[in-house]
GUVO-615431 format. One record per residue (C-alpha): x, y, z; residue in three letters. Coordinates in Angstrom, 1 decimal. Layout:
! GUVO-615431
LOZA      c1      c2      c3  zadren
LOZA       X       Y       Z     ala
...
END
This chain:
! GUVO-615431
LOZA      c1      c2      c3  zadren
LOZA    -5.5   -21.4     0.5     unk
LOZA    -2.2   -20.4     2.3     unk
LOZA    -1.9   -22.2     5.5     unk
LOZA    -0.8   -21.7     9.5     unk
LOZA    -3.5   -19.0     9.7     unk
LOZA    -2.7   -19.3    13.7     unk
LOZA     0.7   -19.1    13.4     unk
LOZA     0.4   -15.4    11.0     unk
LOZA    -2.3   -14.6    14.2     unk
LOZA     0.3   -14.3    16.5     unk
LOZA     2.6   -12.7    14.7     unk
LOZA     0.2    -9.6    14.1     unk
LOZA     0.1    -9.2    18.1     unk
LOZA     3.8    -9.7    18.5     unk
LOZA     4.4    -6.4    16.6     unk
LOZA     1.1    -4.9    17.9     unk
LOZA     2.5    -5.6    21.4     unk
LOZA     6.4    -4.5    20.0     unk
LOZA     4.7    -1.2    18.4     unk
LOZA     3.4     0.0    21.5     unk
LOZA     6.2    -0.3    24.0     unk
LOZA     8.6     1.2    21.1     unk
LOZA     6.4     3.6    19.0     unk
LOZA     3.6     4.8    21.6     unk
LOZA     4.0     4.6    25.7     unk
LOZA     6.8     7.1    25.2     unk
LOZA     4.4    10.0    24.1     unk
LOZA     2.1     9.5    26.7     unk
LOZA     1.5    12.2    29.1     unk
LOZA    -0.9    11.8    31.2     unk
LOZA    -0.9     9.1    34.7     unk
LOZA    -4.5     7.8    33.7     unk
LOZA    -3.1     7.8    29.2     unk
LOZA     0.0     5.3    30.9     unk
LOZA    -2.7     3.4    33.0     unk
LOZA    -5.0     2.8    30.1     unk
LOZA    -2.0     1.8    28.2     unk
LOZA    -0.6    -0.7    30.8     unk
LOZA    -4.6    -2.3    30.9     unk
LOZA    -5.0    -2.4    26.9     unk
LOZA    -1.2    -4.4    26.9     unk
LOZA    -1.6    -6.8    29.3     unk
LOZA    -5.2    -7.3    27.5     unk
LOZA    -4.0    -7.7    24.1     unk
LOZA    -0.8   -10.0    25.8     unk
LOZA    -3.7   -12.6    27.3     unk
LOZA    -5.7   -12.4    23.7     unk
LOZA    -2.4   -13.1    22.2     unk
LOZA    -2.1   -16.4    22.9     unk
LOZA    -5.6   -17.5    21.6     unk
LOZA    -7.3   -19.6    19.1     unk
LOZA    -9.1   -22.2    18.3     unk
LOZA    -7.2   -24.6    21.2     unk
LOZA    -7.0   -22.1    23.9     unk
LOZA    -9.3   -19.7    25.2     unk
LOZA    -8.5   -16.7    26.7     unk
LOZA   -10.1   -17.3    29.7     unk
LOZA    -9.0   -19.4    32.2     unk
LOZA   -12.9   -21.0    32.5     unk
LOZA   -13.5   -21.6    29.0     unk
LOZA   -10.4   -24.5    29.1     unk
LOZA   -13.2   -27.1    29.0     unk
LOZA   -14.4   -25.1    25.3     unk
LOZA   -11.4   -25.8    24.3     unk
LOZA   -11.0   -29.7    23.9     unk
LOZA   -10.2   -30.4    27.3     unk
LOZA   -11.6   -33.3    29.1     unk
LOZA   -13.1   -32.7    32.4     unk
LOZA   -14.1   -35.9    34.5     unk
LOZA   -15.6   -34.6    38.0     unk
LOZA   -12.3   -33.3    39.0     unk
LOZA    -9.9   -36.5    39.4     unk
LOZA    -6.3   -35.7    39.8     unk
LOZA    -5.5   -36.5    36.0     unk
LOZA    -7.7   -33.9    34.9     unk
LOZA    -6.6   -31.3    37.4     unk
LOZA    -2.8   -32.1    35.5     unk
LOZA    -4.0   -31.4    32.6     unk
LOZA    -5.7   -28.4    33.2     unk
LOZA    -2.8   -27.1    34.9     unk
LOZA     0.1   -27.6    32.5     unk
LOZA    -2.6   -25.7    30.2     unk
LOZA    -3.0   -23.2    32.4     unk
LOZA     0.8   -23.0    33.0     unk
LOZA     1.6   -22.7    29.2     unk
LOZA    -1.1   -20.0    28.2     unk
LOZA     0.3   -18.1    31.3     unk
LOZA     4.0   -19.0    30.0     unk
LOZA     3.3   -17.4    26.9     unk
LOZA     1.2   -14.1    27.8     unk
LOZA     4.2   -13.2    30.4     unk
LOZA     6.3   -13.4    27.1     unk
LOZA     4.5   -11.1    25.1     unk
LOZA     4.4    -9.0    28.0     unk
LOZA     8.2    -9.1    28.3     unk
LOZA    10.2    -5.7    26.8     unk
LOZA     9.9    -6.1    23.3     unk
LOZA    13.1    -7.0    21.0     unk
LOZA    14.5    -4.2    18.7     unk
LOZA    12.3    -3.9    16.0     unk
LOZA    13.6    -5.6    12.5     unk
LOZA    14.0    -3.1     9.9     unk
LOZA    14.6    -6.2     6.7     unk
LOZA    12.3    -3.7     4.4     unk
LOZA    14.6    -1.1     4.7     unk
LOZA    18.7    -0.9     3.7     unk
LOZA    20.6    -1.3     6.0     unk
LOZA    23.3     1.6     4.7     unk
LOZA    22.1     4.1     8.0     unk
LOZA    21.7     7.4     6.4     unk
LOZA    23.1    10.5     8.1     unk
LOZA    23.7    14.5     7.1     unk
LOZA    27.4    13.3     6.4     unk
LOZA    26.8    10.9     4.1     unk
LOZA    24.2    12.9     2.0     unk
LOZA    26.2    15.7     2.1     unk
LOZA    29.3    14.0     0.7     unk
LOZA    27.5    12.4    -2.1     unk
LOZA    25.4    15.6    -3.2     unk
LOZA    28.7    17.4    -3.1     unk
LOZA    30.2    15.3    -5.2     unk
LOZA    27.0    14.5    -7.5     unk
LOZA    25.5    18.4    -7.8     unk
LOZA    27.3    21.0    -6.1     unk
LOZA    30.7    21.1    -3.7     unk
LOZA    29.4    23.6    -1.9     unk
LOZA    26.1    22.2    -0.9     unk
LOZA    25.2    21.5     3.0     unk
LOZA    22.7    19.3     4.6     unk
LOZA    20.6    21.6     6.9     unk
LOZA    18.4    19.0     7.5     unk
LOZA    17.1    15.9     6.7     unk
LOZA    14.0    13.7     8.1     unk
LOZA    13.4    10.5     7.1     unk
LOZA     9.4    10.5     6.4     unk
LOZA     6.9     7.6     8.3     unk
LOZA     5.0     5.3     5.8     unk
LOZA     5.5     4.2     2.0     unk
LOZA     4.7     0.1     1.3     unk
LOZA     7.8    -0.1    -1.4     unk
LOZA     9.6     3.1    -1.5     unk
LOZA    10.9     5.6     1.2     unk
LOZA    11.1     9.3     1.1     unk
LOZA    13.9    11.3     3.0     unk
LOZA    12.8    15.3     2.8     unk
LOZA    16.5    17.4     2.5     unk
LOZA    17.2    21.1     3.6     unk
LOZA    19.6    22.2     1.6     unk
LOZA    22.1    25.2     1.6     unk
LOZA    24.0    26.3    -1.8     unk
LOZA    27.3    28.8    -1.6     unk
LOZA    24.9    31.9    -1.6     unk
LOZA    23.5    30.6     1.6     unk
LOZA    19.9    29.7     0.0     unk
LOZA    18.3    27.4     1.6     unk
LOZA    15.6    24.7    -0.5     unk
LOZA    14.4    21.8    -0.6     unk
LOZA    14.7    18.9    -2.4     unk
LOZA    13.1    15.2    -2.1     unk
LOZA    15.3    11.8    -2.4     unk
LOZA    13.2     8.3    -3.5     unk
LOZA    14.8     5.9    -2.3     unk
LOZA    13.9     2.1    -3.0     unk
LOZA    13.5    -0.3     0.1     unk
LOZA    15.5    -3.6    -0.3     unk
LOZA    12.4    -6.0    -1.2     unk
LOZA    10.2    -4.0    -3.6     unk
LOZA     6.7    -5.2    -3.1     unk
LOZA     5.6    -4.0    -6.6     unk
LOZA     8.3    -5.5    -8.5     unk
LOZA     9.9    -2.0    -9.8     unk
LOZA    12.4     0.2    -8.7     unk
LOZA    13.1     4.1    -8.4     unk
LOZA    15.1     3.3   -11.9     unk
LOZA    12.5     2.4   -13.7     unk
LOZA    10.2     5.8   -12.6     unk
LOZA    13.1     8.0   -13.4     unk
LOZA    13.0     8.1   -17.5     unk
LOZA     8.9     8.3   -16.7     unk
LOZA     8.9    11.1   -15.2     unk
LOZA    11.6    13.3   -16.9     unk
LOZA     9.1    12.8   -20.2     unk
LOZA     6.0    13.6   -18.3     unk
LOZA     7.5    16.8   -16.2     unk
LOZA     9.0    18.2   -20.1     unk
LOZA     5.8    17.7   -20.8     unk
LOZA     4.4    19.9   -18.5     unk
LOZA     2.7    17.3   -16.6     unk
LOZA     2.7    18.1   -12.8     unk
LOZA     4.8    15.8   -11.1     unk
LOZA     8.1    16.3    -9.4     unk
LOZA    10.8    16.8   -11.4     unk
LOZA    13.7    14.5   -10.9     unk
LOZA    17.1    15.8   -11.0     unk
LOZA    19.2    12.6   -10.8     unk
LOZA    19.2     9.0   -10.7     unk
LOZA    21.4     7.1    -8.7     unk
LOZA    21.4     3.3    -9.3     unk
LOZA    24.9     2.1    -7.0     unk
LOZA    23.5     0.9    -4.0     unk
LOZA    26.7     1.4    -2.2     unk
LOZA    25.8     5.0    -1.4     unk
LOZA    22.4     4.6     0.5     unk
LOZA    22.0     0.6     0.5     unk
LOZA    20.2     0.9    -2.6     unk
LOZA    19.1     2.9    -5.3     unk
LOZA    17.4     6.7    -5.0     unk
LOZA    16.7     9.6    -7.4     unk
LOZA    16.7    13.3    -6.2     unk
LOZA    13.5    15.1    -6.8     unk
LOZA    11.8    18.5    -6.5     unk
LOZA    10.0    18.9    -3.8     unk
LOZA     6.5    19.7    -4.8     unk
LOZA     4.1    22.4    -2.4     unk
LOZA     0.9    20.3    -1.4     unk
LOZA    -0.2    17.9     0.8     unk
LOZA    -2.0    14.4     0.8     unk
LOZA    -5.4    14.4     0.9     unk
LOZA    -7.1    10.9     1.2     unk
LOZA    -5.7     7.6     0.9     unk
LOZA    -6.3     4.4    -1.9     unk
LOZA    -9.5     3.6    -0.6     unk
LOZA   -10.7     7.3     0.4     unk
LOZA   -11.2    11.0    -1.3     unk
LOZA   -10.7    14.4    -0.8     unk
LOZA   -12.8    16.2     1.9     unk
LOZA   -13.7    18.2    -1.1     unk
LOZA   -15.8    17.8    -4.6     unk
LOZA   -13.4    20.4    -5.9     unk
LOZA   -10.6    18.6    -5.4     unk
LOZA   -11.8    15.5    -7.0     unk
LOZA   -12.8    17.0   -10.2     unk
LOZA    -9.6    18.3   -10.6     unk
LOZA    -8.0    15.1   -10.3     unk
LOZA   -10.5    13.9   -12.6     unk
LOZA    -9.0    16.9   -15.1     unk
LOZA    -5.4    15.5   -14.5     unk
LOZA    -6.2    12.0   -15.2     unk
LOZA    -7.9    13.3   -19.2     unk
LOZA    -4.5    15.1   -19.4     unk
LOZA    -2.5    11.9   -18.5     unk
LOZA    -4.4     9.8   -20.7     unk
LOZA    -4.7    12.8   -23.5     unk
LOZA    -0.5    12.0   -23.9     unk
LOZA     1.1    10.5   -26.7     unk
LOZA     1.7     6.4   -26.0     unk
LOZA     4.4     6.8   -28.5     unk
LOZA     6.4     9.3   -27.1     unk
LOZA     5.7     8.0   -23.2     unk
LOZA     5.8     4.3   -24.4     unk
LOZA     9.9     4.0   -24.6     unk
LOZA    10.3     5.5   -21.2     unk
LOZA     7.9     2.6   -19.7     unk
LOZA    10.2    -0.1   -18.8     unk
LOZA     9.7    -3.0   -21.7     unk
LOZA     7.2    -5.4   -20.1     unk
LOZA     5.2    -2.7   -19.5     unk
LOZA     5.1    -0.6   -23.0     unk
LOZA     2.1    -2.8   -24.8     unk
LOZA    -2.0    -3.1   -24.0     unk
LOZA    -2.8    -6.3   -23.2     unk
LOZA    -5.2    -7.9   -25.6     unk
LOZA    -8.5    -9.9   -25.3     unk
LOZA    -6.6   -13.1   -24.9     unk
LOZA    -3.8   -11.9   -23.0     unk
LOZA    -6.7   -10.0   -20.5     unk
LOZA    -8.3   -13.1   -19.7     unk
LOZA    -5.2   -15.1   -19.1     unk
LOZA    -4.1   -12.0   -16.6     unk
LOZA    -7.8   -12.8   -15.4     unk
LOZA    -6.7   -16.2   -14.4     unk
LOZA    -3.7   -15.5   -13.5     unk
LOZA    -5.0   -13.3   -10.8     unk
LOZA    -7.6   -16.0    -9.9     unk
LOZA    -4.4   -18.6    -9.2     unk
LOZA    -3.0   -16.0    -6.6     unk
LOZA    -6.4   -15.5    -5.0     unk
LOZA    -6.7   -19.5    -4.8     unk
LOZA    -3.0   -19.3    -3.5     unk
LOZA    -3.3   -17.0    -0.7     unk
LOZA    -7.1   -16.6     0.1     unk
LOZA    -7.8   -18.0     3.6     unk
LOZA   -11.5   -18.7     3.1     unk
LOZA   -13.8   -19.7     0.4     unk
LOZA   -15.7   -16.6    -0.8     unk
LOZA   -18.7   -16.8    -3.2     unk
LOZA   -18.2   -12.7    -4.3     unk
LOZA   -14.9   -13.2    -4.9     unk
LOZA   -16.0   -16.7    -7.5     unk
LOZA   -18.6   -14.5    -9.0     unk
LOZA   -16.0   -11.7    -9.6     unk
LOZA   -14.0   -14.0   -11.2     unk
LOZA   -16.7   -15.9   -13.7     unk
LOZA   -17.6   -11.9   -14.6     unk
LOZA   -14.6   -11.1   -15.4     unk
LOZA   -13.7   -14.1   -17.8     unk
LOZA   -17.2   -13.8   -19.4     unk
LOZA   -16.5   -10.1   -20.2     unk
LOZA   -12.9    -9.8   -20.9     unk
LOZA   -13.8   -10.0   -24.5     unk
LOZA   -16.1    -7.1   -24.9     unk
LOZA   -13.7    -4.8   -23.5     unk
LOZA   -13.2    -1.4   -25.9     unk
LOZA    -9.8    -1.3   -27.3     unk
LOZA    -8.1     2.0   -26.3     unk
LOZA    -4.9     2.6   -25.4     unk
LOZA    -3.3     5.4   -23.3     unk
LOZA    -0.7     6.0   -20.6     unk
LOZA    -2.0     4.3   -17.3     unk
LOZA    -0.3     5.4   -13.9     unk
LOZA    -1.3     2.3   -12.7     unk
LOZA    -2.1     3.5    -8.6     unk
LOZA    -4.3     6.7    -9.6     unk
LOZA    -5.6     7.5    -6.0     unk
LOZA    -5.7    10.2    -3.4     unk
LOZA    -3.2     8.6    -1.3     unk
LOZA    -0.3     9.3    -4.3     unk
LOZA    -1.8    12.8    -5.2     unk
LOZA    -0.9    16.2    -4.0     unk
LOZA    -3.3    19.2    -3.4     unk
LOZA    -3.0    22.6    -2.6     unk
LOZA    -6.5    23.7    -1.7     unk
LOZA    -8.5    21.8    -4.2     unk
LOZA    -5.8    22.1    -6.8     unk
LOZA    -3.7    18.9    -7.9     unk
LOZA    -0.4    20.2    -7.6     unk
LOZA     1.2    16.6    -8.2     unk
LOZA     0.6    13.4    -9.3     unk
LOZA     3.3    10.8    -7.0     unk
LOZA     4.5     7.5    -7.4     unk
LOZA     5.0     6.0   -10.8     unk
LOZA     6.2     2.7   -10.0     unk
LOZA     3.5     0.6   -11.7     unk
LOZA     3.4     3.3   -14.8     unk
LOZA     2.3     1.2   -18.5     unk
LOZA     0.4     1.6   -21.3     unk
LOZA    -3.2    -0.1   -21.4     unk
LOZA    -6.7     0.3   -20.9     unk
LOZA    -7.6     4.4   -19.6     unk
LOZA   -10.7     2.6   -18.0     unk
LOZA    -7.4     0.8   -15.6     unk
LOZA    -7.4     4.3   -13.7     unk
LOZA   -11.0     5.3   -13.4     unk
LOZA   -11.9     2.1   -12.4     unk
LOZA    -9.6     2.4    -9.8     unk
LOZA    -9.7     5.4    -8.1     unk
LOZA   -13.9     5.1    -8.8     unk
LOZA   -15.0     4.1    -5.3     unk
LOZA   -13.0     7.0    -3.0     unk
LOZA   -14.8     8.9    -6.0     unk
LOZA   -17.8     7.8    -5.8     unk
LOZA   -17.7     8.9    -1.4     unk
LOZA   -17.4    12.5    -2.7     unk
LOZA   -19.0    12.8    -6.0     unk
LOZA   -21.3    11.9    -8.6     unk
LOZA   -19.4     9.7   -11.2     unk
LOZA   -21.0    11.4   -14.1     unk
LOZA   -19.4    15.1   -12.7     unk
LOZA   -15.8    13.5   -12.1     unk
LOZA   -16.6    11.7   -15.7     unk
LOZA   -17.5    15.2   -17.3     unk
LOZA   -14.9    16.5   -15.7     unk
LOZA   -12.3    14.3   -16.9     unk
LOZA   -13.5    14.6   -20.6     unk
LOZA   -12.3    18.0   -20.1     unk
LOZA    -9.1    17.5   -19.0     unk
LOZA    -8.5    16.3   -23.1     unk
LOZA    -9.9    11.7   -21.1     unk
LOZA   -11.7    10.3   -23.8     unk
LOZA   -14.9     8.4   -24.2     unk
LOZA   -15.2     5.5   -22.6     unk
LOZA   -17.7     2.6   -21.7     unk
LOZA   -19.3     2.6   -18.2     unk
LOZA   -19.3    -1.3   -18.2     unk
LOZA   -15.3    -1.0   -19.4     unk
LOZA   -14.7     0.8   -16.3     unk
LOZA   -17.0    -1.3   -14.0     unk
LOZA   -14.6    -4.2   -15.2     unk
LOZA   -11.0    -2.4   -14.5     unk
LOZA   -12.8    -1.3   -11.0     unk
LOZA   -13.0    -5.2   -10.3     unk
LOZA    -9.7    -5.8   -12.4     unk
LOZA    -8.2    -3.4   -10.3     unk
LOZA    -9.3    -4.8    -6.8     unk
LOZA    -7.6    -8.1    -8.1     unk
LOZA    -4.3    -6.3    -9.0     unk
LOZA    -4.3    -4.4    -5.7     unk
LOZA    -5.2    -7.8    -3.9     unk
LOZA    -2.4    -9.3    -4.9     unk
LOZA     0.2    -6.9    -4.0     unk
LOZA    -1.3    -6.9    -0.6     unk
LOZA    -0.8   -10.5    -0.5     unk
LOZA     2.3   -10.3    -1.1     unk
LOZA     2.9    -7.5     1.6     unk
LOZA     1.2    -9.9     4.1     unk
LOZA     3.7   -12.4     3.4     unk
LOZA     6.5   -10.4     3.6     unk
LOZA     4.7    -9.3     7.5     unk
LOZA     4.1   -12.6     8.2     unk
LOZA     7.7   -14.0     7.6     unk
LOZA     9.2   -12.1    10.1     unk
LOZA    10.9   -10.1     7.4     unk
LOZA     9.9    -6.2     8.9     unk
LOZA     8.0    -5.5    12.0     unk
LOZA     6.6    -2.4    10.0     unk
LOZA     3.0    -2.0    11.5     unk
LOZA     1.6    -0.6     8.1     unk
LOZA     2.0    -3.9     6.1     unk
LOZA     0.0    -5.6     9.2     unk
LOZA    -2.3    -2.9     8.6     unk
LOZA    -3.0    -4.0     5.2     unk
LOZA    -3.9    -7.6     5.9     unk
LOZA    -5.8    -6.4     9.3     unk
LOZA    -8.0    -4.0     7.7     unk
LOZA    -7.4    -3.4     4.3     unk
LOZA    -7.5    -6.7     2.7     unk
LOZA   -11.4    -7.4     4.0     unk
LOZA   -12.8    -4.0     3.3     unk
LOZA   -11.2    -4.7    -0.4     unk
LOZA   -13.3    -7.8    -0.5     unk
LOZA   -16.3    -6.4     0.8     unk
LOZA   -16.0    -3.4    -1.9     unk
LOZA   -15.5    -6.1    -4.6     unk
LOZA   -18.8    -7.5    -3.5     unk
LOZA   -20.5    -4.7    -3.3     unk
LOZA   -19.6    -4.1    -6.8     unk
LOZA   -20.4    -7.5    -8.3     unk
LOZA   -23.7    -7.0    -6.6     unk
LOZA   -24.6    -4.3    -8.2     unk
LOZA   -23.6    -5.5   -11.5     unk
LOZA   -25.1    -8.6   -11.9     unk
LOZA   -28.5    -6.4   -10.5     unk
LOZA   -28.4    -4.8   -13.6     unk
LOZA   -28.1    -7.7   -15.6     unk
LOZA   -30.7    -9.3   -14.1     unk
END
């Protein structure tokens, strides 16, 4: 188990507290909104500075390991200089918060003259930047939204993906680029991209230019749709997806990535996956043991099919327009393997709008094929495991004092334990079965 856990604490309130004074008390309006604000602050600024050694509250020093003798002089010391350091270090938090640190991001600052002056050169010499926004969000890539004006004075739009200097899932905008040429010839819907640009000297690292598609997110990685509508048509794409051709998707996956694992090779990525979970869990969990013993006991009995997997098949990398996918996003962690990799994966925000067999009958006729309900039970835990560990590794990244982004807090805060809890939930269920 990774240790310090009170050490990573603080941190979380340092850019809670940072977050607040940068990102929020400027948009507030109202005299009571500010007041409200000032209260929650100096709240979160006392609860800051405690743990298992000191209280919040001035009272509750004695709770925390301090002697108290009937009030002799040594004891009053003592409880002062405690007193005097928890104080010390909530006026500290509540002190104007340093520029936040921007390590995920390159540094290269991008403005309408540079991205002018490269697309000139690289599409069109008459092309201006309108405008350009820099979108909030994305864990391991960032999108920049372009309005652009060609010599006719048309104006469009146009997308740039642009990598952030530590890629969390290990791949690169270069490595979607071949992906998604193949799939948008194919007619797939995703954005077609127009170029690739791999010298790092032009934005601080390297971007493709896209088409931007009409649409809109519509959930996130744990939740679905507001509509059953829309989630049967995803469940269409996803048969079309894994309907394609491995052998004509297969050499645009980068290497590692182009082969199915086998039964021996799935177990070993079994307890591989255990060793970062013993690596970087913080507490023993039984579910999580129980997972894992499942898992190894099963990895044997798995089907054998093979298709192209996307590899983050959820809402919050899905387009709609109404409740029609209009594109399918983010193709980082594209390879081929197991079709049950995806439906087990995108199962539980499924399963909050829809019956499974619908979204299952619904995928069969996108062109999905048949498949196992126990083989997707056991790449819905797989998957959990997989998504764990990137989260892991996003928490570390927070907790080094690498980026003060408030998302990647976010996903040890609150998305890490509900993944946990919906691993449970899941094991639960299983072994209820088997019972």
């Amino acid at each position: 188990m990774s240790a310090n856990p009170k050490a990573s604490r603080a941190r979380y309130y340092e850019v809670i507290l940072a977050t607040l004074d940068r990102e929020i008390a400027p948009e507030l309006k109202s005299e009571r909104a500010r007041f409200l604000y000032a209260a929650t602050r100096r709240m979160l600024a006392r609860l800051s500075v405690a743990n298992a050694d000191t209280p919040p509250l001035a009272e509750n020093l004695a709770a925390g390991g301090l002697p108290v003798d009937g009030g002799s002089f040594a004891s009053l010391l003592a409880e002062g200089e405690k007193l005097d350091s928890i104080e010390a270090r909530v006026q500290r938090h509540l002190e104007p918060p340093a520029p936040a640190v921007s390590g995920a991001i390159a540094a290269t600052p991008i403005t309408a003259e540079v991205l002018q002056t490269y697309l000139r050169k690289a599409v069109d010499p008459a092309l201006q930047v309108a405008r350009f926004r820099i979108l909030a969000g994305g864990r391991s890539k960032q999108t920049i939204m372009l309005s652009l004006v060609d010599a006719s004075g048309r104006e469009f739009e146009r997308v740039i993906r642009r990598d952030l200097v530590v890629a969390i899932t290990g791949a690169t905008v270069v490595d979607e680029y071949r992906v998604l040429v193949a799939l948008a010839d194919r007619g797939y819907p995703v954005p077609r991209p127009y170029l690739l640009e791999s010298d790092t000297a032009i934005l601080g690292s390297a971007f493709m230019l896209m088409e931007k598609v009409n649409g809109s997110l519509a959930g996130d990685v744990f939740d679905a749709p507001p509509t059953v509508g829309a989630v049967l048509d995803s469940a269409r794409v996803l048969g079309r997806l894994h309907a394609l051709s491995v052998e004509e998707i297969a050499p645009t996956v980068r290497e590692k990535s182009r082969a199915a694992l086998d039964p021996e090779q799935l177990r070993a990525h079994v307890l591989e996956l255990e060793g970062v979970w013993r690596t970087h869990s913080r507490a023993p969990c039984v579910a999580m043991d129980t997972v894992f013993k499942w898992l190894l006991d099963n990895a044997g009995a798995v089907q054998p099919l093979v298709s192209v997997v996307h590899g983050d098949y959820s809402y919050h990398n899905i387009l709609f327009e109404g409740e029609s996918l209009s594109a399918v996003m983010d193709w980082e962690l594209v390879r081929i393997g197991h079709p049950a990799e995806d439906l087990g994966y995108i199962r539980a925000a499924v399963l909050q709008r829809a019956d499974w067999s619908a979204f299952m009958a619904a995928y069969r006729e996108g062109g999905g094929p048949e498949l196992r309900h126990r083989d997707v039970v056991f790449y819905s835990l797989l998957g959990k495991l997989r998504l764990m560990t990137l989260l892991f590794g996003a928490r570390q990244y927070f907790e080094s004092g690498a980026t003060d982004d408030l998302q990647l807090a976010d996903v040890s805060i609150f998305h890490l334990p509900r993944l946990v809890q919906q691993a449970s939930a899941e094991i639960r269920a299983v072994l209820a079965t088997e019972a």
